[in-house]
DRENGULUM-431915 format. One record per residue (C-alpha): x, y, z. Coordinates in nm, 3 decimals, padded with zeros to 5 digits, always signed. Last residue first. Layout:
residues N
X_Y_Z
X_Y_Z
...
END
This chain:
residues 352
X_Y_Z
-03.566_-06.293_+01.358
-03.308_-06.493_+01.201
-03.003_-06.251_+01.136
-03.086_-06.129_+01.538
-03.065_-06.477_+01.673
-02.730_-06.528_+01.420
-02.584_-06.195_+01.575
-02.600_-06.289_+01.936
-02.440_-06.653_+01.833
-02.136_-06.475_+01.706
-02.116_-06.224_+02.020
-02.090_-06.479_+02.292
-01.772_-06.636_+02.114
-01.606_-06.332_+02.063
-01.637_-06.234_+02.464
-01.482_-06.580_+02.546
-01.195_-06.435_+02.237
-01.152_-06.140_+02.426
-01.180_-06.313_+02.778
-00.920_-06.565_+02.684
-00.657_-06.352_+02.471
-00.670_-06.074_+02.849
-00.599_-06.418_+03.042
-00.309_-06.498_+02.828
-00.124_-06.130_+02.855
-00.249_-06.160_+03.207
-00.063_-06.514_+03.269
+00.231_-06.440_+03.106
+00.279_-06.081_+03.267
+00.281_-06.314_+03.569
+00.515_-06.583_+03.429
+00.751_-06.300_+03.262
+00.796_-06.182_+03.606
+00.825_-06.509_+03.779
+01.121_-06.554_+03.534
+01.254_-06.246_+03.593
+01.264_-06.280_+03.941
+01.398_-06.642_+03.975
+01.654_-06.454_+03.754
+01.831_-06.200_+03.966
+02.103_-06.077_+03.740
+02.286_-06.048_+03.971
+02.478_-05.986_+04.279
+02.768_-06.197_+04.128
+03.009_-06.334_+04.372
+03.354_-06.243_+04.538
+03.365_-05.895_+04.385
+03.696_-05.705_+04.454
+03.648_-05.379_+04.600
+03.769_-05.015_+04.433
+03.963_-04.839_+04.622
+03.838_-04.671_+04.994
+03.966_-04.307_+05.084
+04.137_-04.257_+04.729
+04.257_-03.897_+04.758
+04.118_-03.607_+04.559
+04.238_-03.291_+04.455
+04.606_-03.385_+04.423
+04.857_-03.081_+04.476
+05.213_-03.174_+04.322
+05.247_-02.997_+03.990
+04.985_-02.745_+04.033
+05.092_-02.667_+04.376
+05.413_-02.598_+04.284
+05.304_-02.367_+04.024
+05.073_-02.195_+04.209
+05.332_-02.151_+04.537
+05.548_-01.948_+04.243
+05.271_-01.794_+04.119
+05.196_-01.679_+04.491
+05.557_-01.540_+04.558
+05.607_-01.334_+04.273
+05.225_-01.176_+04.317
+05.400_-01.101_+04.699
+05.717_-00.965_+04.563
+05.497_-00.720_+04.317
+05.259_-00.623_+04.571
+05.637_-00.512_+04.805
+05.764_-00.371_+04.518
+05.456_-00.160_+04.398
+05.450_-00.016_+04.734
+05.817_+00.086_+04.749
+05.815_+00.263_+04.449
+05.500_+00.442_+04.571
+05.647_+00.527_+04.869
+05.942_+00.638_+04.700
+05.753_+00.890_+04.414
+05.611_+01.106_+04.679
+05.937_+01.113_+04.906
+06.204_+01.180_+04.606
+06.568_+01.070_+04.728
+06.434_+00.728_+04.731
+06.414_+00.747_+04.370
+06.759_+00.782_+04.256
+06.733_+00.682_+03.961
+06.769_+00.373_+04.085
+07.086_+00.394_+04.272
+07.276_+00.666_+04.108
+07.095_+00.959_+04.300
+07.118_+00.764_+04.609
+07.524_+00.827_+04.576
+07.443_+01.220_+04.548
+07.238_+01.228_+04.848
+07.498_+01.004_+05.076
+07.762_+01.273_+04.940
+07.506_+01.590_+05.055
+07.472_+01.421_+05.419
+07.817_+01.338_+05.469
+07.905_+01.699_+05.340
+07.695_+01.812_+05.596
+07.832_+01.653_+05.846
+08.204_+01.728_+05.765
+08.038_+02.118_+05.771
+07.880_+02.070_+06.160
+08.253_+01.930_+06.237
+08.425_+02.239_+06.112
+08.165_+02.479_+06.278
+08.227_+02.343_+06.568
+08.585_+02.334_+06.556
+08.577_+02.701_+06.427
+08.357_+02.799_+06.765
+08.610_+02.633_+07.004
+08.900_+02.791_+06.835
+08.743_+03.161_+06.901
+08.610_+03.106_+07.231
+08.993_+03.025_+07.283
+09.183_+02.718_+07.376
+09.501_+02.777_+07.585
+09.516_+02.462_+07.832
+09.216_+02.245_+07.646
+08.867_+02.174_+07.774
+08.686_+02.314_+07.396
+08.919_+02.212_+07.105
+09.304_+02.409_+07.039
+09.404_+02.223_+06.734
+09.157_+02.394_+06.534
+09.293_+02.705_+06.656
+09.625_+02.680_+06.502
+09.508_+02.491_+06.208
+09.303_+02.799_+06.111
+09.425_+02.695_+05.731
+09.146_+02.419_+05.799
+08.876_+02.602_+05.815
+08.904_+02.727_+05.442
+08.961_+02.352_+05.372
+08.611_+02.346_+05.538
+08.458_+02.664_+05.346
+08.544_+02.425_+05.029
+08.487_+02.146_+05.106
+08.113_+02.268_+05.159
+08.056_+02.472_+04.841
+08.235_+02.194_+04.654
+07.938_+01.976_+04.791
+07.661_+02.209_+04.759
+07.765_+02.287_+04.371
+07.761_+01.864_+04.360
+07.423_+01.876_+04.528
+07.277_+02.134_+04.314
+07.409_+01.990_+03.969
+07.288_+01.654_+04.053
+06.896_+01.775_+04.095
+06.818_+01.846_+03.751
+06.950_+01.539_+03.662
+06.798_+01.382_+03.945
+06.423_+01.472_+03.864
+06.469_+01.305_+03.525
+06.593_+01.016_+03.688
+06.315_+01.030_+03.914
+06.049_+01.039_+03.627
+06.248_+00.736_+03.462
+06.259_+00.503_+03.784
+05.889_+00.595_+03.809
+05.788_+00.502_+03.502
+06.042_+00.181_+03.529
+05.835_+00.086_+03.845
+05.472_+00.100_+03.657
+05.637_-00.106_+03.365
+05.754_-00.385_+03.635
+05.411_-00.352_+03.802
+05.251_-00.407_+03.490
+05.461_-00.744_+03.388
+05.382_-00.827_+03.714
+04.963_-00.833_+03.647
+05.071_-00.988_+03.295
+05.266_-01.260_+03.500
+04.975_-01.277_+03.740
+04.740_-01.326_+03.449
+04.928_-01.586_+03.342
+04.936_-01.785_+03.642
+04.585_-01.733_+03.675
+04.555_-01.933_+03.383
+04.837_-02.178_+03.475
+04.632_-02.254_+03.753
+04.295_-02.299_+03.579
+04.493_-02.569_+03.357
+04.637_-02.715_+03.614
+04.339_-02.781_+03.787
+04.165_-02.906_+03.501
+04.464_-03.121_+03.427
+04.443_-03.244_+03.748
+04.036_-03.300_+03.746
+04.101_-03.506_+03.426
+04.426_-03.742_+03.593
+04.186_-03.787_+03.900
+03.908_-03.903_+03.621
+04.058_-04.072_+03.392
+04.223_-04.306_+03.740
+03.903_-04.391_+03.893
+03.771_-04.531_+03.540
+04.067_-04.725_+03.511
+03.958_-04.841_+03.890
+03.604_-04.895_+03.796
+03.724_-05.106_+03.527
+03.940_-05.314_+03.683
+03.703_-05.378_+03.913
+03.491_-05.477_+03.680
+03.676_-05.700_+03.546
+03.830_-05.857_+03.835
+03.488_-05.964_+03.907
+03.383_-06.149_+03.633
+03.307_-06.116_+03.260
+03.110_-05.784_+03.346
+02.731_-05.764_+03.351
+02.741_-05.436_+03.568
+02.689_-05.268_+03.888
+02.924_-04.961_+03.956
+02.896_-04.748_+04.257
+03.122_-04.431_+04.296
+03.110_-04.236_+04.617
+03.208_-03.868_+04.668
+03.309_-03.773_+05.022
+03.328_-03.422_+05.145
+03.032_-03.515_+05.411
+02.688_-03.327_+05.513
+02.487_-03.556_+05.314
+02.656_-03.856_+05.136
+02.771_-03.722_+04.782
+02.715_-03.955_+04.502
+02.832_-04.123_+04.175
+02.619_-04.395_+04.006
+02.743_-04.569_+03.715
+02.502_-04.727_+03.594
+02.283_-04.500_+03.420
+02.526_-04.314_+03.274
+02.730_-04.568_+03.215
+02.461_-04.718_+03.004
+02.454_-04.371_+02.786
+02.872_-04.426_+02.757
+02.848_-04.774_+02.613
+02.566_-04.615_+02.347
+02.809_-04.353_+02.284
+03.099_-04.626_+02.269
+02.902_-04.849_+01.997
+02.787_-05.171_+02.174
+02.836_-05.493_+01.943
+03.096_-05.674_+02.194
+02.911_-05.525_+02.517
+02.808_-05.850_+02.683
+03.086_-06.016_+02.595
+03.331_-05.749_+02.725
+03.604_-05.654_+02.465
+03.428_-05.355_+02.403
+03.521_-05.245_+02.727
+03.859_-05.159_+02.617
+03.954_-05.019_+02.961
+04.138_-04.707_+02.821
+03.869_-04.659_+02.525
+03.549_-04.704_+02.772
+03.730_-04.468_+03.011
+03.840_-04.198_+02.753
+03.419_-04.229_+02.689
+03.319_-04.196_+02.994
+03.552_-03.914_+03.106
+03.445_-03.670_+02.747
+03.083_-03.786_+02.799
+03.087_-03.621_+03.186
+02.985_-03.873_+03.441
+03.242_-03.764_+03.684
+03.231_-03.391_+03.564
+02.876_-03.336_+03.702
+02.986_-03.487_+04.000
+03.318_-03.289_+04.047
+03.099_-02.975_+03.937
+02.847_-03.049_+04.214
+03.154_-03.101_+04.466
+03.284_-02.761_+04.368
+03.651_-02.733_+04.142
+03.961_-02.626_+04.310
+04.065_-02.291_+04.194
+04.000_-02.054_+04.464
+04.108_-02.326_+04.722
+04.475_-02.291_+04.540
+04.613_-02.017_+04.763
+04.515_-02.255_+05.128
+04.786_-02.495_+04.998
+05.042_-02.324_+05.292
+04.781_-02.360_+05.528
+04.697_-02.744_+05.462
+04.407_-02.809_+05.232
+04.154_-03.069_+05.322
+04.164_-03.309_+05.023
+03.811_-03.445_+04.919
+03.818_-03.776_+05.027
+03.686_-03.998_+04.764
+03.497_-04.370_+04.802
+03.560_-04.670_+04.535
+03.235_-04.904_+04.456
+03.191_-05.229_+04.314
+02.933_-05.452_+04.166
+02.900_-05.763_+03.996
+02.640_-05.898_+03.708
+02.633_-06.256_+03.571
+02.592_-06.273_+03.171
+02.203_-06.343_+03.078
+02.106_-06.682_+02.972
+01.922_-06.749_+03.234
+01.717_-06.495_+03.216
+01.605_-06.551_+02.855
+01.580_-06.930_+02.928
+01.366_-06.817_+03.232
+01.160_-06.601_+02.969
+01.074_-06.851_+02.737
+01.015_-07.098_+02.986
+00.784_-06.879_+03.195
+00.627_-06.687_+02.878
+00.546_-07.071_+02.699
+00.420_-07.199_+03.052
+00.170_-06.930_+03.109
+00.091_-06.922_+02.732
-00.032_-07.296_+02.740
-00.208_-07.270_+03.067
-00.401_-06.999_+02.958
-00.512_-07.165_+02.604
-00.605_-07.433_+02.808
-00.774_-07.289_+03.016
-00.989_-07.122_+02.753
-01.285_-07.280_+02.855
-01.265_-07.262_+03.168
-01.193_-06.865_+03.175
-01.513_-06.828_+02.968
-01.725_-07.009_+03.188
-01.542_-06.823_+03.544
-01.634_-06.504_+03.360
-02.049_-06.627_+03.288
-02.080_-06.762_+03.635
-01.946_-06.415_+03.772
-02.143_-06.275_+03.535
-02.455_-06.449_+03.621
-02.402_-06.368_+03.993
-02.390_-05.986_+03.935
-02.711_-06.066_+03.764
-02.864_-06.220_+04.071
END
């Protein structure tokens, strides 16, 4: 019964402030279709990336190619929003003539979405916007497309001439470590020259000695008349021409480098430090060709050209603003039916 009486007493109150409801109903749905009706068409666009698989001989610059989570973070980086803003003039929108660029670059943000489909090395860029039409957004999402590839390139560069660097300073080491040893075996061949060159008169000498045996020289091992005698001299001659062969090739590697492969443990360290120091020589050279040429990203799908708005979707506003309308009126109704109620409450109790 009393659950009854306030149903009867709700649907009172409600009539009699119909018209109060009606009137506020109306006023929110023509206030805010004119609102949404008013408001500049929106398009949308998006551009997919390929990350670039990496042939064998561009395998050296995977160390330095930026992650996909740092390519995402860096696509909606202030410093790439707001070069893209600048180089696109969006200013010059109508809907964004009084925008300030950070406030430009904060909608970005939350417009511009950039994403990674699941188990894929593509990066997807979706932009949705109340641009003049659809060239202009595309235009935009492609100036944005190219601030970014031309960012990531000088990023790339930039970590490649880094490492660059420190593979000059890593060479410039090797070259010092080479000249140490160049100098230690030069040292070691000064004291060394005056042995080989006393070796090497030593040697022609006992040969010319050899050689005033003519007789028997002439007389080698086989011959009609040759001797024991003649045999043994010619052997001894040829094992001295050897020799000398052997102490003049020594003396010439003395000149040649300080004559470092004439010293074992000092050679195969020479040698060592040339072959790491051809290969550094090599890699900074593939780095620097690679930073000039290599392109992180390539352009799977460019931006698409809008044939028709996608928004703003106005029947929905205005609906929108009709329901909030009609509660915003309905809550007036019930707090002034409640008013009402009070005021004669308070005169029974004043007169009793």
């Amino acid at each position: 019964m009393e659950s009854s009486n306030e149903n009867r007493s709700f649907a009172q109150i409600v009539w009699k402030g119909r018209w109060l409801l009606v009137v506020i109903v109306i006023a929110s749905v023509i206030g805010t279709g004119i609102y949404a009706y008013r408001l500049p068409p929106e398009f949308a666009t998006e551009a997919v990336f390929h990350l670039r698989p990496l042939t064998e001989v561009e395998a050296a610059v995977k160390p330095y190619l930026p992650s996909a989570p740092t390519l995402l973070r860096l696509l909606q980086s202030q410093e790439v929003l707001l070069q893209t803003i600048e180089d696109a003039r969006l200013q010059e929108q109508p809907a964004f003539t009084d925008w300030t660029k950070p406030r430009l670059a904060d909608w970005l943000r939350g417009h511009l979405q950039v994403t990674q489909p699941d188990k894929t090395d593509l990066l997807v860029v979706e932009l949705n916007g109340p641009f003049k039409g659809g060239k202009e957004i595309k235009e935009f999402t492609d100036r944005y497309v190219a601030v970014f590839q031309k960012k990531i390139q000088t990023q790339l560069r930039q970590s490649l001439e880094t490492e660059q660097g420190r593979l000059d300073r890593l060479q410039q080491g090797l070259s010092q470590a080479q000249q140490n040893i160049i100098q230690e075996a030069t040292q070691r061949a000064t004291a060394k020259r005056p042995k080989l060159q006393a070796q090497e008169k030593e040697i022609k000498d006992a040969m010319t000695a050899l050689k005033s045996k003519e007789r028997n020289l002439r007389m080698p091992a086989g011959e009609q008349n040759a001797s024991f005698e003649g045999v043994t001299l010619r052997e001894d001659y040829l094992a001295l021409v050897s020799q000398l062969k052997e102490v003049q090739k020594e003396l010439a590697q003395l000149d040649d480098n300080g004559g470092v492969s004439t010293f074992d443990d000092l050679y195969g360290t020479f040698k060592e430090i040339g072959q790491e120091s051809v290969q550094i020589s090599l890699l900074s050279a593939k780095l620097k060709q690679l930073g000039e040429n290599f392109e992180v990203l390539e352009l799977v799908n460019p931006s698409s050209l809008p044939t028709a708005p996608v928004g703003p979707q106005r029947l929905r506003i205005t609906l929108t603003g009709g329901i909030v309308g009609f509660v915003v009126a309905l809550v007036l109704v019930l707090l002034a039916g409640a008013g009402r109620e009070r005021k004669p409450s308070e005169s029974s109790s004043s007169a009793t």
